[in-house]
C-alpha positions as CSV (number, residue, x, y, z in Angstrom):
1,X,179.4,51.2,163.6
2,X,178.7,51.3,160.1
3,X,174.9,50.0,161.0
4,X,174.6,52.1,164.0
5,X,175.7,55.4,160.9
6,X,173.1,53.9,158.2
7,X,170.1,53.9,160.5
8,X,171.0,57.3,161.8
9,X,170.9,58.8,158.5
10,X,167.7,56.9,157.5
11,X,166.6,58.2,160.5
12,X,167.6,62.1,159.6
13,X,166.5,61.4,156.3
14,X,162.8,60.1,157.8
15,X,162.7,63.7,159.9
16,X,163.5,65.6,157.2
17,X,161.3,63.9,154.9
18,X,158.5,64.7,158.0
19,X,159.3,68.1,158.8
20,X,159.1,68.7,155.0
21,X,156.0,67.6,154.3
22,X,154.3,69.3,157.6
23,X,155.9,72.4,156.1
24,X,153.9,72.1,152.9
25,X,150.6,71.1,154.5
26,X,150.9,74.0,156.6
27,X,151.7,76.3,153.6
28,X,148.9,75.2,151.4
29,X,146.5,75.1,154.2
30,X,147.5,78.6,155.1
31,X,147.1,79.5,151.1
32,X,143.5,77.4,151.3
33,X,142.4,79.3,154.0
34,X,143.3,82.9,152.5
35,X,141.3,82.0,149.3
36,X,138.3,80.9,151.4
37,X,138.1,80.9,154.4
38,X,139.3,84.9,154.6
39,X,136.8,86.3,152.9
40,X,134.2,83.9,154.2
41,X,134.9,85.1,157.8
42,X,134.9,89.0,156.1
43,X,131.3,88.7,155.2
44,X,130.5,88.0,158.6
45,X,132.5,90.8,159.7
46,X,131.1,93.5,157.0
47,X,127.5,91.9,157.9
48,X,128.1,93.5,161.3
49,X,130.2,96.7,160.6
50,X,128.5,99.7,160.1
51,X,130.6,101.8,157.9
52,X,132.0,101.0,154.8
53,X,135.3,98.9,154.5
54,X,138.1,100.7,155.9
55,X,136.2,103.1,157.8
56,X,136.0,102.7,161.7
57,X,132.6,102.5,163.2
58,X,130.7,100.1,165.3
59,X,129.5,96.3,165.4
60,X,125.6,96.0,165.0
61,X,122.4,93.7,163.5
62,X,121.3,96.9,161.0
63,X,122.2,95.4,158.0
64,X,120.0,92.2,158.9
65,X,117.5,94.1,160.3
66,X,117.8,96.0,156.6
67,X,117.2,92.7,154.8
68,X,114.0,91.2,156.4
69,X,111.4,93.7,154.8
70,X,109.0,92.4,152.0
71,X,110.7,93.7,149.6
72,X,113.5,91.6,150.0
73,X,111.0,88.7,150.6
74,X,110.0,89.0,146.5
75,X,113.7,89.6,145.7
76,X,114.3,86.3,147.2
77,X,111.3,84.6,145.4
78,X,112.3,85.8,142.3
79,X,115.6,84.0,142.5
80,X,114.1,80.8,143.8
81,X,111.4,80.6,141.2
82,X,113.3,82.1,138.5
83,X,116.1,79.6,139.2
84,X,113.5,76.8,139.2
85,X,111.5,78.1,136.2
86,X,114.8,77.5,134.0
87,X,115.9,74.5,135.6
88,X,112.6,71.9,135.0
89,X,112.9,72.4,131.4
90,X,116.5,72.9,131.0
91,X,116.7,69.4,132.5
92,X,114.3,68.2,129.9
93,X,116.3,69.5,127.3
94,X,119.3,67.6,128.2
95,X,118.1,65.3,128.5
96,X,116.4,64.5,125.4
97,X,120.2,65.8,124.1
98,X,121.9,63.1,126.2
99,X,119.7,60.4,124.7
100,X,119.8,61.7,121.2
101,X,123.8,61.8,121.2
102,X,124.6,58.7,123.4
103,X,121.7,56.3,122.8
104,X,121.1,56.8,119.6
105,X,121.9,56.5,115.7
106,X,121.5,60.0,115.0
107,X,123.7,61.2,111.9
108,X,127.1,63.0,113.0
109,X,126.7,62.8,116.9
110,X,130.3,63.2,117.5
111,X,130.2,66.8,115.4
112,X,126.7,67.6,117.1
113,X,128.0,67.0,120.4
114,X,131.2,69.7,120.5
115,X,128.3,72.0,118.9
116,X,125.8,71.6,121.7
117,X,128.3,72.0,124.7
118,X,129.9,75.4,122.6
119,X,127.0,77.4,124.6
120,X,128.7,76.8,127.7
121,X,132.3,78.2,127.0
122,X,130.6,81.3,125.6
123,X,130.9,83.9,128.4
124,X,127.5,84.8,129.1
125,X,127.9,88.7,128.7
126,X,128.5,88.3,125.1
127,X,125.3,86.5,124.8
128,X,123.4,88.6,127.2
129,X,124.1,91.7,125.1
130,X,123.4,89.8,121.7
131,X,120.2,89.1,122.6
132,X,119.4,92.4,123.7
133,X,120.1,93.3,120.5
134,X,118.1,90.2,119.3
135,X,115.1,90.5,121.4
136,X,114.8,94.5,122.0
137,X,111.0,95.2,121.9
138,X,111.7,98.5,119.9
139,X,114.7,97.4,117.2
140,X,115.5,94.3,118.2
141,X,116.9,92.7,114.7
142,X,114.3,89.3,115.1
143,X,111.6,92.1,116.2
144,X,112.3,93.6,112.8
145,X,112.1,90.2,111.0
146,X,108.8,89.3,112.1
147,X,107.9,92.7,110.8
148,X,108.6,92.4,107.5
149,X,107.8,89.2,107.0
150,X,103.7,89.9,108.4
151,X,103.8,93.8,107.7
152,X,102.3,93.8,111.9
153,X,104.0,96.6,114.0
154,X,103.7,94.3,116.8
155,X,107.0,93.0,118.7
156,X,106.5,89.7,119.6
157,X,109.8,89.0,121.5
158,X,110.8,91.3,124.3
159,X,113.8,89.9,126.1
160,X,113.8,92.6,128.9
161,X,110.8,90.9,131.2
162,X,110.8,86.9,133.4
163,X,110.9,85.2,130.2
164,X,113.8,87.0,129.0
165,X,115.8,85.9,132.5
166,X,114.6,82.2,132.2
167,X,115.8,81.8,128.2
168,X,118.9,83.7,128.6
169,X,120.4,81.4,132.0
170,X,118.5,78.0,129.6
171,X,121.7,78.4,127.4
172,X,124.1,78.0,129.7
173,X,122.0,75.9,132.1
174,X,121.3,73.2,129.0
175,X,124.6,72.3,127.8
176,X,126.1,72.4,131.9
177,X,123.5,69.8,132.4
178,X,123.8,67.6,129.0
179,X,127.7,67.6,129.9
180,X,126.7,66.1,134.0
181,X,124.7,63.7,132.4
182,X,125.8,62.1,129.0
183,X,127.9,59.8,130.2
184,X,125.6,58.3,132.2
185,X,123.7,57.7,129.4
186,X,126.7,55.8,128.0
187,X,127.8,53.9,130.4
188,X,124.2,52.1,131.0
189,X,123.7,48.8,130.4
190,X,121.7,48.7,127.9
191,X,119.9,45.0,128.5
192,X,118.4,46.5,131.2
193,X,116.2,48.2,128.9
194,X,116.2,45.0,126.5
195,X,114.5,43.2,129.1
196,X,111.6,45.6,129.5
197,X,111.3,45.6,125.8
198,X,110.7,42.2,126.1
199,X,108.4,42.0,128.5
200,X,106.2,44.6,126.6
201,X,106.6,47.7,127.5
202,X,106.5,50.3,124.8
203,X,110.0,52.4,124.1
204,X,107.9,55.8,125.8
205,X,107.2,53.5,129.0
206,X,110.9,51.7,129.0
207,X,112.3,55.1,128.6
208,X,110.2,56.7,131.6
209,X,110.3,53.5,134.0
210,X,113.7,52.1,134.0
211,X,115.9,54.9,131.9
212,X,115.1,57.8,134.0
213,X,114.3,55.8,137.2
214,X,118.1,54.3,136.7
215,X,119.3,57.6,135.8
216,X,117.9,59.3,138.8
217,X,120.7,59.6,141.2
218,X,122.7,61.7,138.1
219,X,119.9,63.6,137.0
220,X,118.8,64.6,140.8
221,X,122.8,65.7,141.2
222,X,122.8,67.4,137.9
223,X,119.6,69.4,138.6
224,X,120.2,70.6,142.0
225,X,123.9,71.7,140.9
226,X,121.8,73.9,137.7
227,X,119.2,74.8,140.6
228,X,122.6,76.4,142.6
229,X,123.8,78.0,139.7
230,X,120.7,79.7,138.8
231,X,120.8,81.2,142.3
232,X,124.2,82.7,141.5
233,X,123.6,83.7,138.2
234,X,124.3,87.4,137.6
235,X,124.7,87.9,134.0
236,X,121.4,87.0,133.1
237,X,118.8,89.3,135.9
238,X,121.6,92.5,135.2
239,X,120.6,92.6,131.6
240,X,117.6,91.4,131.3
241,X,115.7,91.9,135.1
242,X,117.1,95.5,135.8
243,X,115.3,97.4,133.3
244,X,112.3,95.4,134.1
245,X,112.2,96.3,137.5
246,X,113.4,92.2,138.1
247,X,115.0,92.3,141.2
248,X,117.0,88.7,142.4
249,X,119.7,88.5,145.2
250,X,122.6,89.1,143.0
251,X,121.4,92.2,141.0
252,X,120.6,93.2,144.8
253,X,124.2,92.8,145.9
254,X,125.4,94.8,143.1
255,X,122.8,97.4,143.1
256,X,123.4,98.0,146.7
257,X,126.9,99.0,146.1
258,X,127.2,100.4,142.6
259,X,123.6,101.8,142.4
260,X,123.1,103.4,146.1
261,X,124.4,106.6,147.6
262,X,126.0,106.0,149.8
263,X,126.7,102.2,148.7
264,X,124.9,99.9,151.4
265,X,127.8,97.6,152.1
266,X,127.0,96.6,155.6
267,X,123.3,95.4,153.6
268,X,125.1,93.8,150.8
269,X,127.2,92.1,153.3
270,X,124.1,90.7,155.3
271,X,122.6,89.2,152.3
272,X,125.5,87.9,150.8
273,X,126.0,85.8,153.6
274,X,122.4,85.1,154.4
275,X,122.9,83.6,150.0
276,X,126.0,81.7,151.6
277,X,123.5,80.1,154.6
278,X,120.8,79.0,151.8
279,X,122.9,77.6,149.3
280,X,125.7,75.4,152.3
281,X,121.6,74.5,152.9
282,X,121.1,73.6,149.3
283,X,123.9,71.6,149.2
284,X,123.2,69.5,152.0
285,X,119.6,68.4,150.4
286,X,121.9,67.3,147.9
287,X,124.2,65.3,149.9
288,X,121.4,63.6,151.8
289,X,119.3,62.9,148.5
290,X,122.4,61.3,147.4
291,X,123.7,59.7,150.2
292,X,123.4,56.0,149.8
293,X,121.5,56.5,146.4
294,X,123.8,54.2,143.9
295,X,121.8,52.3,141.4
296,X,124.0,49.8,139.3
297,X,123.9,50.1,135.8
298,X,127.5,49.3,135.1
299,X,127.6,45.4,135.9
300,X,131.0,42.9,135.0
301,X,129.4,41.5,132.3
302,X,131.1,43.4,129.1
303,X,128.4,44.9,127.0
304,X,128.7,48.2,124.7
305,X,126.5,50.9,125.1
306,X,123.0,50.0,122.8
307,X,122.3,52.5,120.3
308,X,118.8,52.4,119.2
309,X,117.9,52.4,115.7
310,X,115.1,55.2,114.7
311,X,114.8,55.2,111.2
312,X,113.5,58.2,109.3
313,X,112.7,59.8,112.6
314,X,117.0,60.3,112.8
315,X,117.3,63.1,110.8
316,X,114.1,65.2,112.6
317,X,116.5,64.4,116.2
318,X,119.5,65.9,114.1
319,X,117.3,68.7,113.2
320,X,116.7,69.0,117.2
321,X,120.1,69.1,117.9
322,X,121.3,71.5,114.9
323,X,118.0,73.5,115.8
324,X,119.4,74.3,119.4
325,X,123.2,75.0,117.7
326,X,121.6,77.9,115.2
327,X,119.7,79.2,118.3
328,X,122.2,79.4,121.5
329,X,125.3,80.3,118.9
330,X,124.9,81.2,115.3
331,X,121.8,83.5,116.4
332,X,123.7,85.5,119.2
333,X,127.4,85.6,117.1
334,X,125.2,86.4,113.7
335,X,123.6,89.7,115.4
336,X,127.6,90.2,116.9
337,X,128.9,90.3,113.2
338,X,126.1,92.6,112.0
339,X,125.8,95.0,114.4
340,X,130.0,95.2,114.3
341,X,129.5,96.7,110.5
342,X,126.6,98.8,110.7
343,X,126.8,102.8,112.3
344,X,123.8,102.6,114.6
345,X,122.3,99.7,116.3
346,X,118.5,98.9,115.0
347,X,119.0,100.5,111.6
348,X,120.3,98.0,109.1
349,X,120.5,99.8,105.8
350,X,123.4,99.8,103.1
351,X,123.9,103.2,103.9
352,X,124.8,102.1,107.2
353,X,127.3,100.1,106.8
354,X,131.1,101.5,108.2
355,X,134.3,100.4,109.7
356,X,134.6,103.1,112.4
357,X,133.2,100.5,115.2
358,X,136.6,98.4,114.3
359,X,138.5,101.5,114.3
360,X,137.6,102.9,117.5
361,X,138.1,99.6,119.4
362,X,141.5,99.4,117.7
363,X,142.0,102.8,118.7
364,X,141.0,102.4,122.5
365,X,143.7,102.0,125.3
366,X,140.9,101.0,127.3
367,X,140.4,98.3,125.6
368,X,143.8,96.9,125.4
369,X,144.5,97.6,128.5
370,X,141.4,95.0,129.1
371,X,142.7,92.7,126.8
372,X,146.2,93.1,128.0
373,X,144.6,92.4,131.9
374,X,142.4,89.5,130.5
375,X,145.4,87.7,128.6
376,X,147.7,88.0,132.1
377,X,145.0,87.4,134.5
378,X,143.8,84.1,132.4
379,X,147.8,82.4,131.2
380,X,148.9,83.3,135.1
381,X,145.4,82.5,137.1
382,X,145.1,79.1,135.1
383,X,148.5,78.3,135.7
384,X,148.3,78.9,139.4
385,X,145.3,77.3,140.2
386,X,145.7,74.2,138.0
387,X,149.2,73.9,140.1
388,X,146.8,74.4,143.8
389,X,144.6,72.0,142.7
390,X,146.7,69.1,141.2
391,X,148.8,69.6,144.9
392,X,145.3,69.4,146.9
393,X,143.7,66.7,144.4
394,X,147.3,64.8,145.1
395,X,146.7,64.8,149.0
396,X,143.4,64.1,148.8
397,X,143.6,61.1,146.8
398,X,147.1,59.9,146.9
399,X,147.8,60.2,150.4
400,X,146.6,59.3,153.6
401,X,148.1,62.5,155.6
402,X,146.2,63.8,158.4
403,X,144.6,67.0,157.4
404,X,143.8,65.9,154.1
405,X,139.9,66.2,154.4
406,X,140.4,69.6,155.9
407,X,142.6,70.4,153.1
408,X,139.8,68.9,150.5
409,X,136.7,70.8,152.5
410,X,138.6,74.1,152.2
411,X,139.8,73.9,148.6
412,X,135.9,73.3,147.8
413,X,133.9,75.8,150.1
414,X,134.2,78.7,146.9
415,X,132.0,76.5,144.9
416,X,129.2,77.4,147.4
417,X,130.3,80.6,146.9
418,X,128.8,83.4,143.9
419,X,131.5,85.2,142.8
420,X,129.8,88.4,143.7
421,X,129.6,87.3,147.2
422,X,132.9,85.9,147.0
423,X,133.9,89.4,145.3
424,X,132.6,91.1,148.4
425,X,134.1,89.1,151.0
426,X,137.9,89.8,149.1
427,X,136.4,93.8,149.1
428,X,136.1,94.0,152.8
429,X,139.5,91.1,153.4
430,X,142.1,93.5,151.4
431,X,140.8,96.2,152.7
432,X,141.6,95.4,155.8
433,X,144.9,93.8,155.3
434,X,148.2,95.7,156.6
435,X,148.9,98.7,154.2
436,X,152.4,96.6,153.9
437,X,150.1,94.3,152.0
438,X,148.9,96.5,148.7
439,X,146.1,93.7,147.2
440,X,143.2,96.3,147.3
441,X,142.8,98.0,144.2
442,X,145.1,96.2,142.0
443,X,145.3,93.5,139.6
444,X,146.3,91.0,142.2
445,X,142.9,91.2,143.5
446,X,141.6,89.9,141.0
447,X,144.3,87.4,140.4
448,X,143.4,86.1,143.7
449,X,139.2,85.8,143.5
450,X,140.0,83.9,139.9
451,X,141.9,81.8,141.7
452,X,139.6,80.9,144.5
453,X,136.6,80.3,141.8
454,X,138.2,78.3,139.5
455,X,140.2,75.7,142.8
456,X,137.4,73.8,143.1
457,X,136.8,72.8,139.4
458,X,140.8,72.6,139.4
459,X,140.5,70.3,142.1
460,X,137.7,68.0,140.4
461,X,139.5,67.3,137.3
462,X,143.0,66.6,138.8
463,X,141.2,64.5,141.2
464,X,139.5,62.4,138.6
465,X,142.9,62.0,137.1
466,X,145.0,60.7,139.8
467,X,142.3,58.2,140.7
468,X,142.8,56.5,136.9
469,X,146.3,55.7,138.4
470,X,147.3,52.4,140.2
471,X,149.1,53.0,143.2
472,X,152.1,50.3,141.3
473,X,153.1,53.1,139.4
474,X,154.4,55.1,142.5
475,X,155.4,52.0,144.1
476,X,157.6,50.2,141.2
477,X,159.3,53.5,140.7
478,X,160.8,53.8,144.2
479,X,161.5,50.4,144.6
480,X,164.1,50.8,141.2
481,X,165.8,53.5,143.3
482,X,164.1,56.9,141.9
483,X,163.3,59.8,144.7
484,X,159.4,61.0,145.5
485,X,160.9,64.5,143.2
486,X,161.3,61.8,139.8
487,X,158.4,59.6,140.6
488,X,156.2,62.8,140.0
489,X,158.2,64.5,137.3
490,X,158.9,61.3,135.1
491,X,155.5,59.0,135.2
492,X,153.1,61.0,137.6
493,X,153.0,64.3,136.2
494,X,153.5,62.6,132.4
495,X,150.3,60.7,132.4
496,X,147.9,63.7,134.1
497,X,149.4,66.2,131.8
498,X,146.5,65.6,129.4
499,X,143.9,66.1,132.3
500,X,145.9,69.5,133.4
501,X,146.0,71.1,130.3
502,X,141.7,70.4,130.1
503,X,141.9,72.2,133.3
504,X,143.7,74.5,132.7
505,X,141.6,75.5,129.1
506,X,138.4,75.5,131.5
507,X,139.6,77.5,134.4
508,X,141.2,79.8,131.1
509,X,137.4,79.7,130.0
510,X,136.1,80.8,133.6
511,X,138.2,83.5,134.0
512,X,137.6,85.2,130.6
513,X,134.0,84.8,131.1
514,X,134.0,86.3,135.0
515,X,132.3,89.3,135.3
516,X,130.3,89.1,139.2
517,X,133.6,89.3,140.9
518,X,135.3,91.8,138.3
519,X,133.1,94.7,139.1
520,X,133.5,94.4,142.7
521,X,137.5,94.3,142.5
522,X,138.6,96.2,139.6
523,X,140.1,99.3,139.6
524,X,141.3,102.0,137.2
525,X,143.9,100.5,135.3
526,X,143.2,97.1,136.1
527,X,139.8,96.3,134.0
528,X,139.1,93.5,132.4
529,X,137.1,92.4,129.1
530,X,134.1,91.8,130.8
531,X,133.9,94.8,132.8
532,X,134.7,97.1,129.8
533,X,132.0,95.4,127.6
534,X,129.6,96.4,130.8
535,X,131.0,99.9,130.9
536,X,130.8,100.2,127.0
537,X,127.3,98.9,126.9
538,X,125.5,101.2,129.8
539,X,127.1,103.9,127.5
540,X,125.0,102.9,124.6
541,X,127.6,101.9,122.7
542,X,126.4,98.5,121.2
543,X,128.4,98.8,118.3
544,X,131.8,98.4,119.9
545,X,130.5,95.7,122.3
546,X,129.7,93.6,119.3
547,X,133.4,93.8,117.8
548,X,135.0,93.4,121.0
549,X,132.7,90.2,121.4
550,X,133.5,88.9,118.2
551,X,136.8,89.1,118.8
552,X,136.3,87.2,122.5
553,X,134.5,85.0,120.6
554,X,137.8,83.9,118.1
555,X,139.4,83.3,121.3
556,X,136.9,81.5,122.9
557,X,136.9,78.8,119.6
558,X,140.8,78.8,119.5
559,X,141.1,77.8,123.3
560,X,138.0,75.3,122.7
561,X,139.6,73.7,119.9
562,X,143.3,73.0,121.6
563,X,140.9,71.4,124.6
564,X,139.4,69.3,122.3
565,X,142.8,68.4,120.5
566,X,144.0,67.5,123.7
567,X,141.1,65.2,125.1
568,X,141.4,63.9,121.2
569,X,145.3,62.7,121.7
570,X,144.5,61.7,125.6
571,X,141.9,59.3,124.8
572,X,144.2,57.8,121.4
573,X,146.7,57.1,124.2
574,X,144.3,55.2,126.2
């Protein structure tokens, strides 16, 4: 009897333990699928809904019809070759970073490398409005420079035209690229180069035979994931396209809706999802170029990563590097700081100078109700999505429950996703939810479309983390006795804290920087930074957008700096 009661327990206890765990996989699929596969399934409705969202009207093929004209022919060309045009030598540039930093014994590499990756936590509005301050063909402040310094009247520099695009996305495409590829760079063996050193080929040749060649499966990922992101790239064509006439799918998107009267939603929706086809496409190429593509360059045989020696020639690579520091960040937060202090844009006189810009911004409920939005949205939308995507990454990798690939698939389908589009598809999904459900106009719309962008990076970096852990950990601590609950509280969850709170800074970073999705969602009451540094700077008010991005910037070092802290500590514990 007492057997026959211990196995029924166990066996209570085996389905409970099952019912428990189909009740969470159901739950966080249902969650998945309401973050992505909701508003996925929206665009294809809105594509096919003639009226706006939460109007009645009819089902029909207008808003395709609406999209294949030749206008919209150029507007797709644009993107493609504008996306391409910044990615060939944005790769180039990384590349020759990469090398400098990892293969090389370039003075303070360690220091240069946090300063070339800075670019990339900088959200690109701020950036995008100091260089139209920069590069503005009438007072830009570099314009201005080059004046006094030749006494022409000419303007060299006029950011509002192709080139002005292709520079601006370069800063964030450069360091996003350097930080895909560097550690490649490290973790090559480096006799493999040795050997064609010996065998006399020159450095150039050895570097463009057997570096690149070995590096080619990274550097093909790397560039078509830049390629992506230039498609999706919104910052950049607003401010610098639009007044050129520069149309690309994104600017379309948001034109059709803010700029058109009546907004064209059932268009917008049509090409957003016509974006989603091309870029699932993309992403394909990827996986096929990919596929089966693993050149070894990390053998068993211990080695350390060769540095090469480059004598006097060191210093003009750490001018490179400090060169490209000065341009993507001290140039943009320099004309930040001086046009916070002066009363008019373009007119840099003593005379000028005044504190009112400081006092207004102080003075603005706008503004701290932006600030107060941005603080929430980012401490509770990091929180919430580092939480989904440590639980998915755990499935994924830890587990071998059925469902887990679906789980996996669903968690990354937003990264194919622009946040524009994505910001659409949540448009037309609360709007159409029960009125029992109030998402649409509030700040919990835009809780929930942070959320969805930032689950798949979530997912990547908790993934990478559980995979540094032997399964012996689990195992040891249940065999001593200790339940699944204290397994992960105790040693699990101890040794990937460092790797959460990384995530956690980034999708912090990704939030504060969102703007595509923000000025789809937002409503009065519920702005955020980035969509009242738009609305302040198509109201001419430069002035204020440079002391409200200064003092984005102060937060944008702080959060860098407890990342780098905490990657500091996690790899002294290693």
């Amino acid at each position: 009897m007492p057997l026959a009661a211990g196995l029924s327990a166990r066996l209570r206890l085996l389905q409970a333990t099952s019912a428990g765990r189909t009740a969470a996989l159901v739950l966080l699929v249902a969650i998945l699928a309401f973050l992505s596969v909701y508003p996925l399934s929206m665009l294809l409705y809105g594509s096919l809904h003639s009226t706006p969202p939460g109007v009645a009207g009819t089902f029909n093929l207008d808003g395709y019809q609406q999209v294949l004209t030749r206008q919209n022919l150029i507007t797709l060309l644009n993107t493609v070759g504008i996306s391409l045009a910044k990615t060939v030598p944005s790769l180039a540039i990384a590349v020759l970073l990469a090398w400098i930093l990892a293969r090389t014994d370039t003075p303070f590499r360690g220091a240069l490398e946090v300063l070339v990756t800075l670019p990339f936590f900088i959200p690109p509005i701020l950036t995008a409005m100091a260089w139209g301050m920069l590069g503005n063909p009438q007072v830009g402040l570099l314009n201005q420079l080059y004046q006094w310094l030749t006494g022409s009247s000419s303007s060299p520099i006029n950011v509002y035209s192709y080139g002005g695009v292709v520079w601006h996305m370069m800063q964030y495409s450069v360091p996003f690229l350097f930080l895909l590829i560097v550690d490649a760079f490290r973790a090559m063996d480096p006799s493999l180069e040795e050997a064609a050193r010996m065998c006399g080929a020159s450095r150039l040749r050895t570097f463009r035979t057997v570096t690149l060649q070995l590096m080619l499966p990274a550097l093909t990922g790397a560039a078509i994931l830049s390629f992506i992101r230039g498609i999706e790239n919104f910052e950049s064509p607003l401010f610098f396209g639009s007044p050129a006439g520069i149309k690309v799918i994104t600017t379309d998107i948001y034109d059709s809706i803010n700029q058109s009267s009546p907004p064209q939603y059932q268009y917008a929706t049509a090409v957003s999802f016509i974006i989603m086809a091309l870029l699932f496409l993309i992403v394909l190429l990827q996986w096929k170029l990919l596929r089966g593509r693993s050149f070894t360059t990390v053998s068993g045989k211990g080695y350390s990563p060769g540095v090469m020696k480059l004598g006097k020639w060191r210093w003009a690579t750490f001018g490179f590097c400090a060169l490209f520091f000065v341009v993507t960040v001290v140039l943009p937060i320099g004309q930040l700081l001086i046009g916070s202090f002066f009363k008019f844009f373009g007119f840099y006189q003593w005379d000028m100078l005044t504190l009112e810009h400081y006092q207004a911004v102080f003075g603005s409920s706008e503004f701290w109700r932006g600030f107060g939005n941005t603080m929430l949205l980012g401490l509770v939308g990091a929180t919430l999505t580092m939480v989904l995507g440590g639980a998915v990454a755990y499935i994924s990798v830890r587990t071998k429950w059925r469902g887990r690939l679906l789980i996996d698939a669903m968690a990354w389908l937003p990264w194919m996703m622009p946040g524009i589009v994505l910001g659409l598809g949540f448009l037309w999904g609360f709007a159409l939810l029960p009125h029992a459900i109030p998402i649409y106009g509030t700040i919990w719309a835009l809780l929930l479309a942070y959320i969805s962008l930032g689950t798949p990076l979530s997912v990547r970096v908790m993934s990478a983390a559980y995979s540094q852990l032997s399964y012996d950990i689990e195992e040891c601590s249940r065999v001593h006795g200790a339940s699944w609950l204290q397994t992960m509280r105790r040693i699990v969850i101890a040794l990937i804290w460092p790797s959460f709170v990384v995530g956690w800074v980034l999708v912090f970073f990704g939030i504060m920087r969102e703007l595509s999705a923000s000025v789809l969602l937002y409503s009065v009451g519920s702005e955020v930074l980035s969509v009242v540094l738009l609305k302040l700077w198509a109201n001419g008010n430069a002035e204020q957008v440079s002391v409200i991005g200064l003092m984005m910037m102060v937060l944008v070092l702080l959060f860098r700096w407890v990342q780098l802290k905490v990657i500091k500590a996690q790899i002294g514990t290693l």
